[in-house]
C-alpha positions in Angstrom: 67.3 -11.9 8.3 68.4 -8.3 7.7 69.1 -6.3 11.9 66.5 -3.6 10.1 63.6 -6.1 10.6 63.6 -6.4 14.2 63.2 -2.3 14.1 60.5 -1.6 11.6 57.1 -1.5 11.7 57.0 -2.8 15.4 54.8 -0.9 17.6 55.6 0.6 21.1 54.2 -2.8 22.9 56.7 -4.6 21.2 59.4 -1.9 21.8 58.8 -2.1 25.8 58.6 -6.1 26.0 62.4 -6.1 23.8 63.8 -3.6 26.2 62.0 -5.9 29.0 63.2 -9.0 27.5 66.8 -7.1 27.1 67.5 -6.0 30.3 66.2 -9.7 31.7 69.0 -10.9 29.1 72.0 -9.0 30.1 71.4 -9.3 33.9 70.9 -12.7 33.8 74.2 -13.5 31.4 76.2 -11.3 34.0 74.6 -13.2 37.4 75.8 -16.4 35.3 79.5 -14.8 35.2 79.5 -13.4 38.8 76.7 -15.7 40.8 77.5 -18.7 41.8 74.7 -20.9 40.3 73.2 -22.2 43.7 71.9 -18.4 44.7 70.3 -17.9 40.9 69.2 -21.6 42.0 67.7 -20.1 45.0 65.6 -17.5 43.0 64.2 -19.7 40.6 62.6 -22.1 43.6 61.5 -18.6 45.7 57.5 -18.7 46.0 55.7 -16.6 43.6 53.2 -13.6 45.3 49.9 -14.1 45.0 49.9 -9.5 44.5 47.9 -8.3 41.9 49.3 -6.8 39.1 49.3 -2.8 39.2 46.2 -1.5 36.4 49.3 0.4 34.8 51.9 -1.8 34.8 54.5 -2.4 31.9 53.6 -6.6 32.6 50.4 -6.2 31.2 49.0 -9.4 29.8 50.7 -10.6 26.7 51.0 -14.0 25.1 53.4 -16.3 26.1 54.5 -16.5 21.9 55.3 -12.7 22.1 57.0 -13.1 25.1 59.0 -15.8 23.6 59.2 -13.7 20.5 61.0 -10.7 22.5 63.8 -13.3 24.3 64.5 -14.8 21.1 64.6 -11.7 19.0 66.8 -9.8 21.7 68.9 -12.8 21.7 69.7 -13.2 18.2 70.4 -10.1 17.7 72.4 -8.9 21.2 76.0 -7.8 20.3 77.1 -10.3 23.2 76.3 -14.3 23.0 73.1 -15.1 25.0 72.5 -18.6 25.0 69.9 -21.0 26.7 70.7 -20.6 30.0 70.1 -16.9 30.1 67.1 -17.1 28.0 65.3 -19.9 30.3 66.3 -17.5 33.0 64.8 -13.7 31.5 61.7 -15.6 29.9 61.4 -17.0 33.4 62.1 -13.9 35.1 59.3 -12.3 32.6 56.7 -14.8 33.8 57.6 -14.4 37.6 56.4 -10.2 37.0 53.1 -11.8 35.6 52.8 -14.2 38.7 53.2 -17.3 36.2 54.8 -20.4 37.2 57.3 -22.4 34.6 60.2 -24.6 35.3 63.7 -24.1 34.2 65.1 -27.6 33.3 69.1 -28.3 33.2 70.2 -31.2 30.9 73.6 -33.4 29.6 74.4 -35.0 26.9 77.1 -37.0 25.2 78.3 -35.7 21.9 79.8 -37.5 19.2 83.2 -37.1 20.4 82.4 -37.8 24.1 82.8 -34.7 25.2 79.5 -33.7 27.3 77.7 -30.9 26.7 75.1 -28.9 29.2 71.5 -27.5 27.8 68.7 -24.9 29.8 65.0 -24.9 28.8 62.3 -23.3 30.4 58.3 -25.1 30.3 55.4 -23.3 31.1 52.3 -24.9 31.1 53.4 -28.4 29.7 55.3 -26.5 27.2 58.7 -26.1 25.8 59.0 -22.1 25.3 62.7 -21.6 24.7 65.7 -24.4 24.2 63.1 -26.8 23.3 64.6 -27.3 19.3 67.3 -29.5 21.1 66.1 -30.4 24.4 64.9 -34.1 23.0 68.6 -34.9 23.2 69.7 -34.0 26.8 68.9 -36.3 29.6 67.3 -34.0 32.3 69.2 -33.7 35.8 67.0 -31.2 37.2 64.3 -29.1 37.3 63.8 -25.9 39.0 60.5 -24.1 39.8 59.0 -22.3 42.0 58.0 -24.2 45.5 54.7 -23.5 47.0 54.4 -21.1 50.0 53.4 -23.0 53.4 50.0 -21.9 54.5 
C-alpha cells in the first residue's frame, strides 16, 4: 500500500484521531526506552474518572474500529518501529480519554529455535483490538487493567 493512501481523501476527524493516535505512539515507545516497566505498570492499573467528557473535546465518540484504524495506520507507517507493546499502550491510553476500560495483556512463547519471545495485546470489551493476529500463540502471564476505585 502506496504512503499516499493514508493522506488522501481522509477528512479532518481522521486527521485529529492519527495525530492523537501518533503522539500516544511516540510517547509510549519512548516511556518503554526510559520507564522502567513497573511505573507504565502503575498507570495502566490507575482507576479511571468517572468526569464527563468536555461537549468540545477532541475524544469525541468514535468507534473502537477507527480508533484501531488510527494506531495501526500511524504504526505502519511511523518512520520509527512501533510494535505491540506501544500500540496496546496508545490504543489504551486513547480509551482511558473516553473513560473506557480494556486490559493490556503480556504473553511468552517458545519459538522454533527455543529462544522465547514476548507479545502485548490490548481487549476491550471481550475483544482483541490490536496484537490479536498472533496472540493465540503466547501463553498469557498477565494482565493489566484498570482496578476499581474504593467507595
Amino acid at each position: 500500500m502506496n504512503r499516499w493512501n493514508l493522506v488522501r481523501k481522509r477528512s479532518l476527524h481522521e486527521w485529529l484521531l492519527l495525530g492523537e493516535a501518533g503522539l500516544f505512539l511516540l510517547a509510549a515507545g519512548a516511556l518503554l526506552k526510559c520507564v522502567p516497566t513497573v511505573r507504565i505498570i502503575r498507570w495502566i492499573q490507575r482507576p479511571l474518572r468517572k468526569r464527563p467528557l468536555r461537549k468540545r473535546s477532541i475524544a469525541a465518540p468514535v468507534s473502537m474500529e477507527q480508533l484501531r484504524w488510527a494506531v495501526t495506520s500511524f504504526s505502519r507507517n511511523a518512520p520509527i518501529r512501533l510494535v505491540c507493546f506501544p500500540q496496546a499502550l496508545a490504543l489504551h491510553a486513547m480509551l482511558r480519554r473516553r473513560k473506557i476500560s480494556s486490559e493490556v495483556l503480556y504473553g511468552a512463547a517458545r519459538l522454533a529455535d527455543g529462544k522465547r519471545t514476548a507479545h502485548a495485546w490490548l481487549r476491550c470489551q471481550d475483544y482483541i483490538w490490536v496484537g490479536g493476529e498472533v496472540a493465540g500463540g503466547y501463553t498469557v502471564l498477565d494482565i493489566w487493567k484498570p482496578l476499581e476505585k474504593p467507595d
